[in-house]
Every structure is written in structure tokens, then in C-alpha cells.
Wavefront OBJ file of the C-alpha trace (Angstrom):
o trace
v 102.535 98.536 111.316
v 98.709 99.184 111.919
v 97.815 96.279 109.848
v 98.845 92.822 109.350
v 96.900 90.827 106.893
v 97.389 87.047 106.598
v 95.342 84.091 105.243
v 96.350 84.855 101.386
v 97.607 81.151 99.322
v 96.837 78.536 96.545
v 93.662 77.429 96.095
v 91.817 75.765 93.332
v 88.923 77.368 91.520
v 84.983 76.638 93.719
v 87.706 76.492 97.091
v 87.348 78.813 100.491
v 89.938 81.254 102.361
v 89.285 83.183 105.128
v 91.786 86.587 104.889
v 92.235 87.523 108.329
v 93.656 91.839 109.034
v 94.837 92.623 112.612
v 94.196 95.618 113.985
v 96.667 97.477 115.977
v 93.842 100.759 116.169
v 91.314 101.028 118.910
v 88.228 99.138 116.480
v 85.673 101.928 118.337
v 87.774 104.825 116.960
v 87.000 103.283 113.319
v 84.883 104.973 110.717
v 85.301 102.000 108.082
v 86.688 98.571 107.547
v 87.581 96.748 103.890
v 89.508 95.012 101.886
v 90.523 96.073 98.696
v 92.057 93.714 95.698
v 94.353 94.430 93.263
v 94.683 91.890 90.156
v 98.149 91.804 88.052
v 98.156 94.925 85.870
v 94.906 96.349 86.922
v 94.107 98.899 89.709
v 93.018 98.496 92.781
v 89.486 97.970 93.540
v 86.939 97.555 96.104
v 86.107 94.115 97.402
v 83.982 94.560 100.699
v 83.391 97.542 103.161
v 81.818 98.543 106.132
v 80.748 101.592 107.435
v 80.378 101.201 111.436
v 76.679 101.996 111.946
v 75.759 101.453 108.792
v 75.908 99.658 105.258
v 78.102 96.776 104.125
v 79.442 97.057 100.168
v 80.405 94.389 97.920
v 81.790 94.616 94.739
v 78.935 93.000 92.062
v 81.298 89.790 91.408
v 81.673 88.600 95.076
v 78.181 89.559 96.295
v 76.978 86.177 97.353
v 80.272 84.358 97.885
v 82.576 86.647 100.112
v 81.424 87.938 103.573
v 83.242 90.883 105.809
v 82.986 90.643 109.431
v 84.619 92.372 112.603
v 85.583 91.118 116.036
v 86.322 93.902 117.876
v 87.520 91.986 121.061
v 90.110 90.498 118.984
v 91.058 93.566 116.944
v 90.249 91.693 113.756
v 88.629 92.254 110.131
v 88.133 89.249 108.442
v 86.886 88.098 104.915
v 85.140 84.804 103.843
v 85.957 83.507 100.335
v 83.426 80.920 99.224
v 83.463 79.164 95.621
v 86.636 80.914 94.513
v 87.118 81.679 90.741
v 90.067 82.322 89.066
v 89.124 86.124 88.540
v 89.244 86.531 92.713
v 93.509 86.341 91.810
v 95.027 89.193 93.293
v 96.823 90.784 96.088
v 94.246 91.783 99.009
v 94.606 94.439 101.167
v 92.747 95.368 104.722
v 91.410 98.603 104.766
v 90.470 100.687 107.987
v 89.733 104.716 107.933
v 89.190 106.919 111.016
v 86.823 109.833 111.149
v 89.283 112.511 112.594
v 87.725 115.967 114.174
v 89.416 118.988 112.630
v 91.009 116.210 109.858
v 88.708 114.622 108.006
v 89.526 111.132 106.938
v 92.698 109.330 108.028
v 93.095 105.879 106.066
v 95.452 102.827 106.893
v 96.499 100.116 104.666
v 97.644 96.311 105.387
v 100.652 95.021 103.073
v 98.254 92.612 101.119
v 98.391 89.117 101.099
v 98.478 87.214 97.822
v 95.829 85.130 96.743
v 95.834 82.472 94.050
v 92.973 80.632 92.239
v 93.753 77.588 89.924
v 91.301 76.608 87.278
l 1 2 3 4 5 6 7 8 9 10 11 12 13 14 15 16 17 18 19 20 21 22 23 24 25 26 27 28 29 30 31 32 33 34 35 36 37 38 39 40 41 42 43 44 45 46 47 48 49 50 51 52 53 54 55 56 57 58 59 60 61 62 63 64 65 66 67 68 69 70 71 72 73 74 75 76 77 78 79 80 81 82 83 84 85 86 87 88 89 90 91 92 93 94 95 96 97 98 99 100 101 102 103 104 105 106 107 108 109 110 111 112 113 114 115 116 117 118 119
């Protein structure tokens, strides 16, 4: 497994989680880090990504509230969750993508971890 995401639970609506993705990829080889969501019966979508060297995307309804970071000594993507709302429900998943030579694109997914948000 290239990915191990964690930090996913129960918590009531204006709360904070930090969702925590392990790495188990050289971070310097990466093209990309994210998280995606995916809320019950709708499709996946983008939450938060970063392209190494350059620009950081949120999705219009977290901007404000959830921050991505990296710690490349600890092989870790992480996500901030501030002032949860019952709409962040969903399964998360870490994201990471490599920029291969002869390739293109090689993607990796965590398993998702599930997280909750009572009104």
C-alpha cells in the first residue's frame, strides 16, 4: 500500500479534524498531492491539491476552512478541517501523482477514511 490515510471520525457540525495520508513514495519524485471526497451517492470530487512548485486548489466550499500541507521529512500529506458542516460528510481519499518520463502521469490512491459531521 502506497497510501495510508487516517484521521477520518464523528464530529459535530463548526468541529476540526486533521486527515493525516502516509506516504510510502519518495515525496521529491511527486508531481501532485490531494485529497479527494466522495459523499454517499455522489462522485468523487476534488477537495484540495497541490502542484509541487506551484498552485494550491480548493474546492469553492472549503476555501477558507480546510488547509493542505506536506512534510516531506515525515512522508506525510495532511488536511486541516476547520468549522465542519454537515455537507464536508464523506469518505476522503489522499491523492499523490508522479510525473513519469516516457509515461506521463502515474496516480496513487489512499483507501479513504470516513468522515462524519453531525448537525
Amino acid at each position: 500500500v502506497q497510501l495510508q490515510a487516517s484521521g477520518g471520525g464523528l464530529v459535530q457540525a463548526g468541529g476540526f479534524l486533521r486527515l493525516s495520508c502516509s506516504v510510502r513514495i519518495s515525496m521529491h519524485s511527486l508531481n501532485a498531492v490531494g485529497w479527494y471526497r466522495q459523499a454517499p451517492g455522489k462522485q468523487r470530487e476534488l477537495v484540495a491539491k497541490n502542484i509541487v512548485g506551484g498552485s494550491t486548489d480548493y474546492a469553492d466550499s472549503v476555501k477558507g476552512r480546510f488547509t493542505i500541507s506536506r512534510d516531506d521529512a515525515k512522508n506525510v500529506v495532511s488536511l486541516q478541517m476547520y468549522n465542519l458542516k454537515p455537507e464536508d460528510t464523506g469518505v476522503y481519499f489522499c491523492y499523490v501523482d508522479q510525473k513519469l518520463q516516457g509515461i506521463g502521469i502515474r496516480d496513487y490512491w489512499g483507501q479513504g477514511t470516513l468522515v462524519t459531521v453531525s448537525s
